[in-house]
Residue frames as qw, qx, qy, qz and C-alpha x, y, z in Angstrom:
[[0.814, -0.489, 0.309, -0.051, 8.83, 160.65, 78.59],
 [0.942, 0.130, 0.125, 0.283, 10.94, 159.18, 75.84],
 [0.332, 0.760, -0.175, 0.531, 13.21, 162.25, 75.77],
 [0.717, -0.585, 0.074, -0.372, 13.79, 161.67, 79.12],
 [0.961, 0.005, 0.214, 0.177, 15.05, 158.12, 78.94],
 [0.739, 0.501, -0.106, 0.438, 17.37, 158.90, 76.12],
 [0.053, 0.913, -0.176, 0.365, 18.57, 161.80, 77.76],
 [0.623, -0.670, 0.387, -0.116, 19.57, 160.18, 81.02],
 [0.970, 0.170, 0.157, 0.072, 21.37, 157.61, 78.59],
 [0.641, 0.679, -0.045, 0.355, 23.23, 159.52, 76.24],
 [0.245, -0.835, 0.350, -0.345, 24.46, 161.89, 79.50],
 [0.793, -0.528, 0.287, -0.098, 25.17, 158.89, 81.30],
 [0.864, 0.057, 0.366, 0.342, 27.87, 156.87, 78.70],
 [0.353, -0.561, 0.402, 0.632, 30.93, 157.67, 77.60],
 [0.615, 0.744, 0.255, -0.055, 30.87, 159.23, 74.32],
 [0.774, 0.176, 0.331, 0.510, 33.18, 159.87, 71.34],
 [0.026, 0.560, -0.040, -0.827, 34.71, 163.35, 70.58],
 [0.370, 0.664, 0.520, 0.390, 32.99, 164.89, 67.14],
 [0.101, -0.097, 0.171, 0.975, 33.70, 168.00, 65.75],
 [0.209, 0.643, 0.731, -0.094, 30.55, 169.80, 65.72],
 [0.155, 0.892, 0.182, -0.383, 31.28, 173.11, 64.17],
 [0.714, 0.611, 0.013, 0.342, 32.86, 174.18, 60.70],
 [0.486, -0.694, -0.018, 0.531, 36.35, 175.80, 61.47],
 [0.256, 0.906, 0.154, 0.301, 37.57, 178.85, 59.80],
 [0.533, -0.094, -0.207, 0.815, 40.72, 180.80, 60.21],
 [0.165, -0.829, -0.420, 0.330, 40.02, 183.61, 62.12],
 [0.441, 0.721, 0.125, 0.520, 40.05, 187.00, 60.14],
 [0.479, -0.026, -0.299, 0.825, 42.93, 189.52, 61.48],
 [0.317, -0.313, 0.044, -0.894, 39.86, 192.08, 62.28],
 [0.531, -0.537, -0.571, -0.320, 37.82, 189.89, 64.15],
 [0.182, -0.618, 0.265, -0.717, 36.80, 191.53, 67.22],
 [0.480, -0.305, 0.717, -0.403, 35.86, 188.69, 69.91],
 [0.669, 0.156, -0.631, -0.359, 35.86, 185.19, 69.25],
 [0.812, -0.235, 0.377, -0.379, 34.28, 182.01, 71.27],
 [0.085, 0.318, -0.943, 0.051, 36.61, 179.01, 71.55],
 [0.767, -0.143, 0.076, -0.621, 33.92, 175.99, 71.39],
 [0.155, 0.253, -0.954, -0.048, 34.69, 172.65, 72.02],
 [0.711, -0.144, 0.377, -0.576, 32.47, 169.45, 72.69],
 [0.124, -0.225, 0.965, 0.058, 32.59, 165.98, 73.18],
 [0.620, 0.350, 0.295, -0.638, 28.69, 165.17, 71.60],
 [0.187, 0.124, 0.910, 0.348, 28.67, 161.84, 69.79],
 [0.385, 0.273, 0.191, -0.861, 25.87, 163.30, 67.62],
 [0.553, 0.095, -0.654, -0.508, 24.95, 160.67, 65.44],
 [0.208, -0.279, -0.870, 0.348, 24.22, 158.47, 69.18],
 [0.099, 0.283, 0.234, -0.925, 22.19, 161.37, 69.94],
 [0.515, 0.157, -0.385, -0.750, 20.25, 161.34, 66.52],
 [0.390, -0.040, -0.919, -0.042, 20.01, 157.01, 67.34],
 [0.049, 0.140, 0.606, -0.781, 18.53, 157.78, 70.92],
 [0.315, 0.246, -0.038, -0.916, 16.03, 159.92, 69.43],
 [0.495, 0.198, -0.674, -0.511, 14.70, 157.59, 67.03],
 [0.397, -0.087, -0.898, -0.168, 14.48, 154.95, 68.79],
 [0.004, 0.235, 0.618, -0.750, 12.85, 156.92, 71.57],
 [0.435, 0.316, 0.072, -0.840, 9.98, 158.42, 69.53],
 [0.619, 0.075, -0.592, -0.511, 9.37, 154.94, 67.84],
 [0.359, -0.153, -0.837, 0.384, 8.88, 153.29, 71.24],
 [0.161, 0.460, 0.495, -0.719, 6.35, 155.98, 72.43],
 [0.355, 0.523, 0.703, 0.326, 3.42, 156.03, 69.82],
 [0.063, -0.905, -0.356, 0.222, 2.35, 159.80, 70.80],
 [0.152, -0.780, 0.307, 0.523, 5.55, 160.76, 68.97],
 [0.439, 0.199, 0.688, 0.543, 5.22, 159.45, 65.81],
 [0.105, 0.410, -0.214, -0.880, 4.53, 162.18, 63.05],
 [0.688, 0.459, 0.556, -0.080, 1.86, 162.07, 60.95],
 [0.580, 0.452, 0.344, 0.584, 2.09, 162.74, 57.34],
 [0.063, -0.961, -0.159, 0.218, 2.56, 165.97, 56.27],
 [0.466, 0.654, -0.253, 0.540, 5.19, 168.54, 55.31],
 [0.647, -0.676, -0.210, 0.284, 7.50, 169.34, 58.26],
 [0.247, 0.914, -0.051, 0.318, 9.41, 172.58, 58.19],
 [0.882, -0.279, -0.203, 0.321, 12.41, 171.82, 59.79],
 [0.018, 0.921, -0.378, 0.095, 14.83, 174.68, 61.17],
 [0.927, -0.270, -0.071, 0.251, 18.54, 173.22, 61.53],
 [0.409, -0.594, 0.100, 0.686, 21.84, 174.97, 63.07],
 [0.729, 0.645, 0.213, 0.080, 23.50, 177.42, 61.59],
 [0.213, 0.680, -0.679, 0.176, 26.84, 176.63, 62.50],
 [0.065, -0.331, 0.876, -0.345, 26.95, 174.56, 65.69],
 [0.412, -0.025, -0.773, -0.481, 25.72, 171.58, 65.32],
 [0.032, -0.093, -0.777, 0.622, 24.25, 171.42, 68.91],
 [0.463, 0.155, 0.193, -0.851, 21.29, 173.40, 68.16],
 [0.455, -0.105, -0.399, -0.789, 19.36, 171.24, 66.51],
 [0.612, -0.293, 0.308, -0.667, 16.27, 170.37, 68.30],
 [0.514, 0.020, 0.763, -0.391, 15.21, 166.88, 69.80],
 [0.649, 0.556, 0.367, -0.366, 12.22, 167.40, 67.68],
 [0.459, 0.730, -0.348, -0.369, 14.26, 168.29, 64.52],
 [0.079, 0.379, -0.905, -0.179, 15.99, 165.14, 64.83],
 [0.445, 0.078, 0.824, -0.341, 13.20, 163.00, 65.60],
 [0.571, 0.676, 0.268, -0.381, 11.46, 164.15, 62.64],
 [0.144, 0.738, -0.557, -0.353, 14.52, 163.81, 60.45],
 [0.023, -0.218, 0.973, 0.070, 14.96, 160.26, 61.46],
 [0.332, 0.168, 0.909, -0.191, 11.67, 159.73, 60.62],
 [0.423, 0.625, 0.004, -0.656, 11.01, 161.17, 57.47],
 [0.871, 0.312, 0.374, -0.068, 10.23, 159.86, 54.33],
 [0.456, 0.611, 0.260, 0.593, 12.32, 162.40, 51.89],
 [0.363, -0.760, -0.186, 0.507, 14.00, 165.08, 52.69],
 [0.630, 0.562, 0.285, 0.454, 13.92, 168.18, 50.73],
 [0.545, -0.648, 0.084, 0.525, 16.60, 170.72, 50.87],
 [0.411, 0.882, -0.118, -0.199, 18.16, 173.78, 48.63],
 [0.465, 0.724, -0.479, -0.175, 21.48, 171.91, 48.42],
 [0.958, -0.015, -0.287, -0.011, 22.22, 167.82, 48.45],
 [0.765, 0.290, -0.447, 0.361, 25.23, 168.32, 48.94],
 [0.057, 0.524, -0.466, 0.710, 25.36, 170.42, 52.24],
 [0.823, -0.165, 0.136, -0.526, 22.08, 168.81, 53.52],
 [0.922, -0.020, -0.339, 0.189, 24.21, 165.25, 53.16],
 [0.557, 0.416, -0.477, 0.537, 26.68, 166.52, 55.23],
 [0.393, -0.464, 0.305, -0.733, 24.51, 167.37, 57.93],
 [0.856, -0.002, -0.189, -0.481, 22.66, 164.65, 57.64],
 [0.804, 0.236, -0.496, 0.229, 25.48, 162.53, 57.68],
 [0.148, -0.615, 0.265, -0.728, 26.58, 164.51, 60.99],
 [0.626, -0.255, 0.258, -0.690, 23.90, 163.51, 62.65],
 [0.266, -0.235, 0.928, 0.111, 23.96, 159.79, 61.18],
 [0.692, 0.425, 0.454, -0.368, 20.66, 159.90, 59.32],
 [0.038, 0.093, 0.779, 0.619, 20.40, 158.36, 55.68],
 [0.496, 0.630, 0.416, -0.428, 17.18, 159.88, 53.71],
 [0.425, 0.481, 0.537, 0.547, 16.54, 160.10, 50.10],
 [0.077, -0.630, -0.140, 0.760, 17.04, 163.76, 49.51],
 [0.422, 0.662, 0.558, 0.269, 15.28, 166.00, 47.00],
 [0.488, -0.130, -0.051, 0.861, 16.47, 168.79, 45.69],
 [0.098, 0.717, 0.566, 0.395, 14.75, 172.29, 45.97],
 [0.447, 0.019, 0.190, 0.874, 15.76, 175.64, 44.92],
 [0.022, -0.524, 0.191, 0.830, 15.49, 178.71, 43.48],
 [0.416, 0.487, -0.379, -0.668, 15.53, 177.81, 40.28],
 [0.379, -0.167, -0.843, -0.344, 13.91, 174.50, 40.04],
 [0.123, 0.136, 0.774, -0.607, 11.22, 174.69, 42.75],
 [0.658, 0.293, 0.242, -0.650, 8.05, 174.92, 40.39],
 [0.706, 0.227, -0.420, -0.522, 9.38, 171.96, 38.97],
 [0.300, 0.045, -0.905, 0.297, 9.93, 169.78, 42.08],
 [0.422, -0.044, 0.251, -0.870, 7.03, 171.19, 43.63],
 [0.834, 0.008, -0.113, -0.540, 4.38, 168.91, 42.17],
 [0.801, 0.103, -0.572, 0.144, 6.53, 165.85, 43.13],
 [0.129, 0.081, -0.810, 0.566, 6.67, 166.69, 46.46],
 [0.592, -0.052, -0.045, -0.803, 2.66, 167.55, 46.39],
 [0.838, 0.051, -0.450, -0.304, 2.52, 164.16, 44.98],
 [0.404, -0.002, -0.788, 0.465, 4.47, 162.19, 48.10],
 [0.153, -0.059, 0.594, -0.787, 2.47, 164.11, 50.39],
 [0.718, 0.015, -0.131, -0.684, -1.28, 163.04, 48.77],
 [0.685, 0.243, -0.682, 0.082, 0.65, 159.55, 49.52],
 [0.777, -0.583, -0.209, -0.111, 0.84, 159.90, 52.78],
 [0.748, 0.180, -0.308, 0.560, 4.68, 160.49, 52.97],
 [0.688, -0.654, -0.087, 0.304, 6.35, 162.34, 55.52],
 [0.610, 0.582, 0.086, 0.531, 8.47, 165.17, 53.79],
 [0.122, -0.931, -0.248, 0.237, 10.42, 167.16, 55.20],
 [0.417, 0.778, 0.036, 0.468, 11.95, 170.81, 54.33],
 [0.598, -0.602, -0.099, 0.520, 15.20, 172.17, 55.47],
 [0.149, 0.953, -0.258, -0.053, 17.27, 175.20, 54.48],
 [0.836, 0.275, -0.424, 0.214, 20.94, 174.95, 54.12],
 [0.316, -0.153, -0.618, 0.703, 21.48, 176.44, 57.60],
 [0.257, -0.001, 0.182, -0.949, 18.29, 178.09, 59.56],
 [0.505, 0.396, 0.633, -0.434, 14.71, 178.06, 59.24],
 [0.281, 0.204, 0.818, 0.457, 13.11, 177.22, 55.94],
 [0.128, 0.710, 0.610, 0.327, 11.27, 179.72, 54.01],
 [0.424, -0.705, 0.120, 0.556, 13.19, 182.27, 55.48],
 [0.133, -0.614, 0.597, 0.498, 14.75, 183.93, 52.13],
 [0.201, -0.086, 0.951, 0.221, 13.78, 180.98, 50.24],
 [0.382, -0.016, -0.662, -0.645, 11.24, 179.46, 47.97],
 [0.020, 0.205, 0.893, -0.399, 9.68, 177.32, 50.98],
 [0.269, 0.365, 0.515, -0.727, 6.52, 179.43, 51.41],
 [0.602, 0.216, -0.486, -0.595, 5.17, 178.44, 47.80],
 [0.405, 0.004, -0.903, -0.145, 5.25, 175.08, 48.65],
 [0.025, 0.326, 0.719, -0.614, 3.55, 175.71, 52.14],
 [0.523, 0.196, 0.080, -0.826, 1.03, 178.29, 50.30],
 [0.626, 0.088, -0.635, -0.444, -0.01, 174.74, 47.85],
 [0.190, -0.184, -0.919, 0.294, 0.03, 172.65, 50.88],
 [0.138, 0.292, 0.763, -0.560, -2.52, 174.40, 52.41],
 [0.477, 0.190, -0.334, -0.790, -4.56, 174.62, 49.22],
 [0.462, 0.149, -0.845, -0.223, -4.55, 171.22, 49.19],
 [0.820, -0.449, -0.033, -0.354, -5.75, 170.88, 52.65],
 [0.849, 0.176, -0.489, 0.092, -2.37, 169.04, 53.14],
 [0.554, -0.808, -0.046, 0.195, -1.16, 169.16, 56.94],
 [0.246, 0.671, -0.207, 0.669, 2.13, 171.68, 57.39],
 [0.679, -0.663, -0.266, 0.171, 4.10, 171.66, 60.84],
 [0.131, 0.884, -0.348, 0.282, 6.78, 174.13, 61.86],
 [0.764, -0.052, -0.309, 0.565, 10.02, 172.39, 63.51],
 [0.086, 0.917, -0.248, 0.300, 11.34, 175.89, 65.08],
 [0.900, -0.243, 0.031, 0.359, 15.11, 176.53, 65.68],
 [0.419, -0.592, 0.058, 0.686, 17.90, 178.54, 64.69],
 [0.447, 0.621, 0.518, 0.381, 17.81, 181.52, 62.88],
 [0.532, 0.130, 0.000, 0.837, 20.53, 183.78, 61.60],
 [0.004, -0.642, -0.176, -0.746, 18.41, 187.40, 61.65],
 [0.494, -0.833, 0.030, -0.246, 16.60, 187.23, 65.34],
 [0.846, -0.134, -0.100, 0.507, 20.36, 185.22, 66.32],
 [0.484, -0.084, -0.089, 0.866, 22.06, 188.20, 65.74],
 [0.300, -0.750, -0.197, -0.556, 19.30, 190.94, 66.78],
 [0.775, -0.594, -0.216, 0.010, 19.37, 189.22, 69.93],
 [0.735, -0.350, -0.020, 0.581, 23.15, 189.77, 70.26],
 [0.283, 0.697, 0.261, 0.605, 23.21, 193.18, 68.42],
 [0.233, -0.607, -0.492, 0.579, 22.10, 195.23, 71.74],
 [0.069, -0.152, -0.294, -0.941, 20.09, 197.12, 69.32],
 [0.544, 0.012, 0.238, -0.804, 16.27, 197.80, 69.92],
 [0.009, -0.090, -0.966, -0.244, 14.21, 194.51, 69.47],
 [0.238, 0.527, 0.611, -0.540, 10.56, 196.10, 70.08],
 [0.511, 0.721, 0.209, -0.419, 10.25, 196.93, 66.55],
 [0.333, -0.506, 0.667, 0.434, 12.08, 195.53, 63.74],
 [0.712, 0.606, -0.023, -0.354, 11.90, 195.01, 59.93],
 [0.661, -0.138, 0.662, 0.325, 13.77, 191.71, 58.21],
 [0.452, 0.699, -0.171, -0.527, 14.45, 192.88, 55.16],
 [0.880, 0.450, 0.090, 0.121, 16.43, 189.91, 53.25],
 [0.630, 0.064, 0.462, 0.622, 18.89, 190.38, 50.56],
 [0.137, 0.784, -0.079, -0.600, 19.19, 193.86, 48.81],
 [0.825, 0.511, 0.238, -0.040, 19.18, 194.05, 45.47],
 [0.713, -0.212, 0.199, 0.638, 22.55, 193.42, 43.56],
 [0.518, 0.520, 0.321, 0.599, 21.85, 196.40, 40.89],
 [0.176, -0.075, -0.287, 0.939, 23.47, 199.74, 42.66],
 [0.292, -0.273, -0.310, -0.862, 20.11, 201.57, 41.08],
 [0.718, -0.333, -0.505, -0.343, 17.69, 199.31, 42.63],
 [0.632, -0.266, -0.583, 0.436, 19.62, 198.76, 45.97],
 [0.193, 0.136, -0.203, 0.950, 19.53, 202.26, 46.46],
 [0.295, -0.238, -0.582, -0.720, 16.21, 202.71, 45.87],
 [0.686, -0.499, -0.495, -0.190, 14.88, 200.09, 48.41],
 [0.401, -0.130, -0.516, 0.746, 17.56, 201.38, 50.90],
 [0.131, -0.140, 0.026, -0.981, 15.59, 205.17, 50.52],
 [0.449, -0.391, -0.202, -0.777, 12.25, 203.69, 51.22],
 [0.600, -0.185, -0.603, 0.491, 14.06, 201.49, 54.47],
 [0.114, 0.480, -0.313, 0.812, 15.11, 205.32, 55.44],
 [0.173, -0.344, 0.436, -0.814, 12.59, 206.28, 57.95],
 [0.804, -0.351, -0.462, -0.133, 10.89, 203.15, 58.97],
 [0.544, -0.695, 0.228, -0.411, 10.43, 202.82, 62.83],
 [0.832, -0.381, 0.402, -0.020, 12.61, 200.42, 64.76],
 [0.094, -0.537, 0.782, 0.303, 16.08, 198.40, 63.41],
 [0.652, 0.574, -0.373, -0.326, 16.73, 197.02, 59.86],
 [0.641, -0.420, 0.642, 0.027, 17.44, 193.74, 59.49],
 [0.692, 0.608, -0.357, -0.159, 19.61, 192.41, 55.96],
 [0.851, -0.166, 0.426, 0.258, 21.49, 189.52, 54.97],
 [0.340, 0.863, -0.334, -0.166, 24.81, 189.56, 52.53],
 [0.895, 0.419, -0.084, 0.125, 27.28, 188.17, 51.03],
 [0.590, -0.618, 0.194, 0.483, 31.14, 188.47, 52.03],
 [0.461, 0.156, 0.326, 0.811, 32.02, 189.76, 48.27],
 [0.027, 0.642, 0.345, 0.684, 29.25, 192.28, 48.66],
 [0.384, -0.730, -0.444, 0.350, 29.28, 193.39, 52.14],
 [0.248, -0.360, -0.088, 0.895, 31.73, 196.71, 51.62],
 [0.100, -0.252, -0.454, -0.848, 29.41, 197.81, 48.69],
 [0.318, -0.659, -0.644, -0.222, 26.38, 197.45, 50.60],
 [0.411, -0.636, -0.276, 0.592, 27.67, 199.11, 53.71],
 [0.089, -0.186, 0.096, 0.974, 29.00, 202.12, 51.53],
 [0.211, -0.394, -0.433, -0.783, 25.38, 202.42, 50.06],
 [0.548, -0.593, -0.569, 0.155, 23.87, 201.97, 53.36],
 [0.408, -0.490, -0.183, 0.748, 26.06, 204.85, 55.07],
 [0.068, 0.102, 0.539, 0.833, 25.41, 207.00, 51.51],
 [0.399, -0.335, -0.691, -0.501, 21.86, 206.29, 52.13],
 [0.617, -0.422, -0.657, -0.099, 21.05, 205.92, 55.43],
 [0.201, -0.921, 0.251, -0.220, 23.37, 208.15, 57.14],
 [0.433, 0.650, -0.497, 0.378, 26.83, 207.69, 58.15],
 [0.007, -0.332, 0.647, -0.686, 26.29, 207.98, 61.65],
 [0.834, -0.219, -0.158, -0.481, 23.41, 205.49, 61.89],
 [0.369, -0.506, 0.772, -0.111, 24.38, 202.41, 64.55],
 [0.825, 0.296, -0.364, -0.316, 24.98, 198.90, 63.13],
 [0.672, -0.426, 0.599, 0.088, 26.30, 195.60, 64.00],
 [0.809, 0.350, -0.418, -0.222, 27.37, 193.07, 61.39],
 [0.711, -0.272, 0.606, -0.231, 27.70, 189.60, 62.54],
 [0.696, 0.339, -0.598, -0.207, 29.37, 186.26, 60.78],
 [0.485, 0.109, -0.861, 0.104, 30.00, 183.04, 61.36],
 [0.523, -0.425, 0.289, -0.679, 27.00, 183.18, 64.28],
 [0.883, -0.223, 0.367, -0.189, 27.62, 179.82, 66.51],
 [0.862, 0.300, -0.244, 0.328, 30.99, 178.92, 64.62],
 [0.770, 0.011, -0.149, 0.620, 34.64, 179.23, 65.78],
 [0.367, -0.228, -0.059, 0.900, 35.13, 182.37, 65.01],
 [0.003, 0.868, 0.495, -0.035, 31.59, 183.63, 65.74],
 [0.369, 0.118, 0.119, 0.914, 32.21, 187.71, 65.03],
 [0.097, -0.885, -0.454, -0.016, 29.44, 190.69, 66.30],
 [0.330, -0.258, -0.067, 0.906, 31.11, 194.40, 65.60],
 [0.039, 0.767, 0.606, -0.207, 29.21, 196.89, 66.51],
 [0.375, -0.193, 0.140, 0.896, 29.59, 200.59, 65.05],
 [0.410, 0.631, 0.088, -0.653, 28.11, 203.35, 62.76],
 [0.743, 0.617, 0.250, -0.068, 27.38, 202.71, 59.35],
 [0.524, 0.796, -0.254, 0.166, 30.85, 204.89, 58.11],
 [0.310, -0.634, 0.707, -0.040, 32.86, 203.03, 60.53],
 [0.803, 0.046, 0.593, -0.038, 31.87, 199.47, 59.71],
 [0.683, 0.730, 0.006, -0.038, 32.36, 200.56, 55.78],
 [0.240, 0.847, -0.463, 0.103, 35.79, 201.82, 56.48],
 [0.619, -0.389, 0.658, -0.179, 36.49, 198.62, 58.29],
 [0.724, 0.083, 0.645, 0.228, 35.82, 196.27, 56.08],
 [0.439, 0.815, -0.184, -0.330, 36.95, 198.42, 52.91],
 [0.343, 0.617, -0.699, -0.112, 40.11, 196.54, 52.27],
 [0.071, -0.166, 0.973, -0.147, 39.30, 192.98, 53.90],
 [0.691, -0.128, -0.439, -0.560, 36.82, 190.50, 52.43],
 [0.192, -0.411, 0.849, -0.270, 35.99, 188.40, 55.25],
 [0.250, 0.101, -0.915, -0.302, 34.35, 185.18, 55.60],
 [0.043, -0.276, -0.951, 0.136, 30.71, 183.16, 56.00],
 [0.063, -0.671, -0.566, -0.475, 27.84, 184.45, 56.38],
 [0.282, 0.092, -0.208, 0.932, 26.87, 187.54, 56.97],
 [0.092, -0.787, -0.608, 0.046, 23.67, 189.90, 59.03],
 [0.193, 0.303, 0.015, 0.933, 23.46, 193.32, 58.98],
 [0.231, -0.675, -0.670, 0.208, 21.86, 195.42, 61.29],
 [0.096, 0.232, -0.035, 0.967, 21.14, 198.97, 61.42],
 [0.150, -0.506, -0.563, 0.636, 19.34, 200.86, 64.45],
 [0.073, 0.930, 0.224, 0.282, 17.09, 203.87, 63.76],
 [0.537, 0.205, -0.097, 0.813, 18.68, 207.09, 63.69],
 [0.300, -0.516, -0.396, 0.698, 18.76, 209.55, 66.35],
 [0.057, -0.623, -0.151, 0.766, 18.45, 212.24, 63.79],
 [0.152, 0.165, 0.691, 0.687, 16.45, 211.71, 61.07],
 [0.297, 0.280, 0.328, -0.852, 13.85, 213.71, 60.03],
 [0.488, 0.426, 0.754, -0.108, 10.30, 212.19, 58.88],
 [0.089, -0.023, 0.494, 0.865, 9.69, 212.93, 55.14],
 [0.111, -0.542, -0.656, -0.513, 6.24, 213.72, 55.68],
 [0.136, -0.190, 0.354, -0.906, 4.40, 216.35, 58.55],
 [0.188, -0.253, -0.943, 0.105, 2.00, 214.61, 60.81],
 [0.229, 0.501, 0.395, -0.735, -0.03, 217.11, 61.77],
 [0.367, 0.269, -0.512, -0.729, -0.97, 217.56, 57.78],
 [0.328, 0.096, -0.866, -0.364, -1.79, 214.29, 57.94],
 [0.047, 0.378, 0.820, -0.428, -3.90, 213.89, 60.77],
 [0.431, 0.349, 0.004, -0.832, -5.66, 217.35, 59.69],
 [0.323, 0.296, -0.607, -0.663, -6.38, 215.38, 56.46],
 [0.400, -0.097, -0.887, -0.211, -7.69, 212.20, 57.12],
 [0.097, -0.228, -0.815, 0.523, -9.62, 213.05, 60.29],
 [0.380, 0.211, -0.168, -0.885, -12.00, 214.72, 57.71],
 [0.727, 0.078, -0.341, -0.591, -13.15, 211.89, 56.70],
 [0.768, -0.105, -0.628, 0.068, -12.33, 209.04, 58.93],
 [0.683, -0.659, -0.282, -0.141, -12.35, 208.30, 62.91],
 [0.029, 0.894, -0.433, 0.112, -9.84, 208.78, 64.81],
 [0.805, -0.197, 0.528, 0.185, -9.02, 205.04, 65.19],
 [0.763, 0.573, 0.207, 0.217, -9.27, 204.70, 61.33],
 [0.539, 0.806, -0.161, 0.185, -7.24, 207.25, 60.84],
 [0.606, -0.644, 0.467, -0.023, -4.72, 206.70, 63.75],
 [0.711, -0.191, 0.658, 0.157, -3.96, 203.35, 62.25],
 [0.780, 0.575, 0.129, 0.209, -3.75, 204.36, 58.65],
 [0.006, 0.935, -0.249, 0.253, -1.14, 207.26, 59.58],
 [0.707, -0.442, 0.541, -0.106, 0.55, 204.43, 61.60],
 [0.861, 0.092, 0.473, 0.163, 0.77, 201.88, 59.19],
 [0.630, 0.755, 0.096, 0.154, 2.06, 204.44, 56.33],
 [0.020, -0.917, 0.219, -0.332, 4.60, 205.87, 58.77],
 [0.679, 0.174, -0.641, 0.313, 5.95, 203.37, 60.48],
 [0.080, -0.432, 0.395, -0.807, 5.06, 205.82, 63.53],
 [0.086, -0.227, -0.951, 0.192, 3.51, 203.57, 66.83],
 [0.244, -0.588, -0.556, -0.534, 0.31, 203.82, 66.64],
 [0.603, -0.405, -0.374, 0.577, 0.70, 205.55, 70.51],
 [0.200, -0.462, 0.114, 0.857, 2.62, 208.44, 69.61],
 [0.058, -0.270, -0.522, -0.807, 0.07, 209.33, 66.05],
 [0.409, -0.609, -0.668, -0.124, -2.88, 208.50, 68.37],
 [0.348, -0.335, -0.226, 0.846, -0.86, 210.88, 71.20],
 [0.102, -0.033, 0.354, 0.929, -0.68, 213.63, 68.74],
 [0.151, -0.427, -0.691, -0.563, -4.41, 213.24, 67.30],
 [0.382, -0.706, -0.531, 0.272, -5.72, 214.14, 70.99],
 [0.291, -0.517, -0.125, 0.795, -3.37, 216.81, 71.53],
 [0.031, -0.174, -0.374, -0.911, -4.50, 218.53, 67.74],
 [0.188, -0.524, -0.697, -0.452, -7.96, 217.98, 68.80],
 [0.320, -0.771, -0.416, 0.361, -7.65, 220.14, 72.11],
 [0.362, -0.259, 0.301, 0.843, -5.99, 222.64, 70.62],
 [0.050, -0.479, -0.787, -0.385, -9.09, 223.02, 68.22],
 [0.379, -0.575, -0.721, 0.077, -11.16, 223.14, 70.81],
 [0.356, -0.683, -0.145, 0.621, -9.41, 226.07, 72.83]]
């Protein structure tokens, strides 16, 4: 009800313009860009909130960690809930102070903020452990997205729930299924792969055992490594696989260009552009499976069922468990006759 109330407030009274997105000069390849404006006093917004969810008891948070997702660009997205829980945390920990104060500040909230990384997160760990066994109210953000996404997060969640300590998800925006969703690649099967590794040897490597997984590839990158990745991706993956790569998703000069792997390389060969970056790559139309299913059914249906072996032959292949299970019927009339 108290979301409600505010709402009909905040709509109802004149508000103050605020810049709510980061602006960027738009790169002389970008291919379609979204003019955003908005007049969202967002730090009234963040006030609202607050004082709505401390007027209705049934919205107070209990202790706990709280996994907060928050934009990642426009500051619209973040949720009701994410703010309500923001403005009513105890501590708020976050991979960098200084970007996490600038949201924060956004939004108008003041928290003690705590800093946690990469490379200090098994030694802030036990000092957030220790606020939560306190009863505090902690919560974890990324510096744009969902937490634990990419990140250390999911250590600290795996000790919370050693501890028995309570763990809530905030969900919200997040850069990989964001730009799936606007990809108009397949979304019925899809592997989130991360960061590739920076050493050529090793990136290759994990590209070659990407190859013939079922359904579209989903990678994050850098804007000094994107042409190297893309040429080992097209090298690797085929040339003429489809792909999107997507930046600045929900800023200014949001960007989604679709193509093949040896077009998107030769595109961005000689321009570094800016913000973050997603990669996507579609299954290919003509790759062939480095292993021979029939062999493999023959093999394992010696000694296991045909569920069992359905779904091991599935799960090693990446092949739906449908079309291996298809197949197993059609070797077993064949047999027969």
């Amino acid at each position: 009800m108290w979301a409600l109330v505010f709402a009909r407030r905040f709509l109802s009274e004149p508000v103050a313009q605020s810049p709510h997105i980061l602006q960027r000069e738009p790169s002389a390849q970008s291919m379609s860009i979204k003019e955003k404006s908005s007049s969202f006093d967002f730090p009234k917004l963040a006030r609202l909130v607050s004082e709505g969810s401390r007027n209705d008891a049934s919205c107070k948070p209990s202790p706990g960690l709280y996994l907060v997702a928050t934009p990642i660009g426009n500051l619209g997205d973040i949720t009701l809930r994410g703010l309500a829980i923001l403005t009513a945390a105890d501590a708020v920990a976050c991979e960098d102070t200084r970007v996490s104060g600038l949201l924060l500040k956004a939004y108008g909230i003041k928290k003690p903020m705590l800093s946690y990384h990469d490379h200090n997160a098994d030694e802030k760990r036990p000092e957030i452990l220790k606020r939560l066994r306190e009863g505090q109210i902690v919560v974890l953000i990324s510096d744009a997205g969902m937490p634990c996404i990419a990140d250390p997060g999911f250590k600290l969640v795996r000790d919370c729930r050693k501890e028995g300590l309570n763990v809530t998800v905030v969900p919200g925006p997040n850069a990989a299924l964001t730009a799936l969703a606007a990809s108009g690649l397949p979304t019925d099967r899809f592997t989130f792969v991360g960061f590739l590794p920076t050493k050529k040897t090793a990136r290759e490597n994990e590209l070659e055992a990407l190859k013939h997984l079922s359904g579209s590839l989903i990678f994050y990158e850098s804007p000094q490594r994107l042409k190297e990745t893309l040429d080992a991706m097209a090298r690797t993956l085929g040339a003429d696989r489809p792909a999107v790569v997507s930046r600045e998703l929900t800023k200014l000069y949001e960007e989604i260009r679709p193509g093949s792997l040896g077009s998107l390389a030769e595109s961005y060969a000689s321009a570094q552009p800016k913000g973050e970056i997603v990669i996507l790559v579609g299954k290919g139309a003509d790759i062939e499976p480095a292993f021979d299913l029939d062999n493999l059914l023959s093999e394992r249906l010696t000694a296991l069922s045909v569920r069992d072996a359905v779904a091991e032959i599935a799960a090693l292949t990446g092949i739906p468990k449908k079309d291996v299970y298809a197949r197993a019927l059609a070797l077993h009339a064949t047999r027969k006759t």
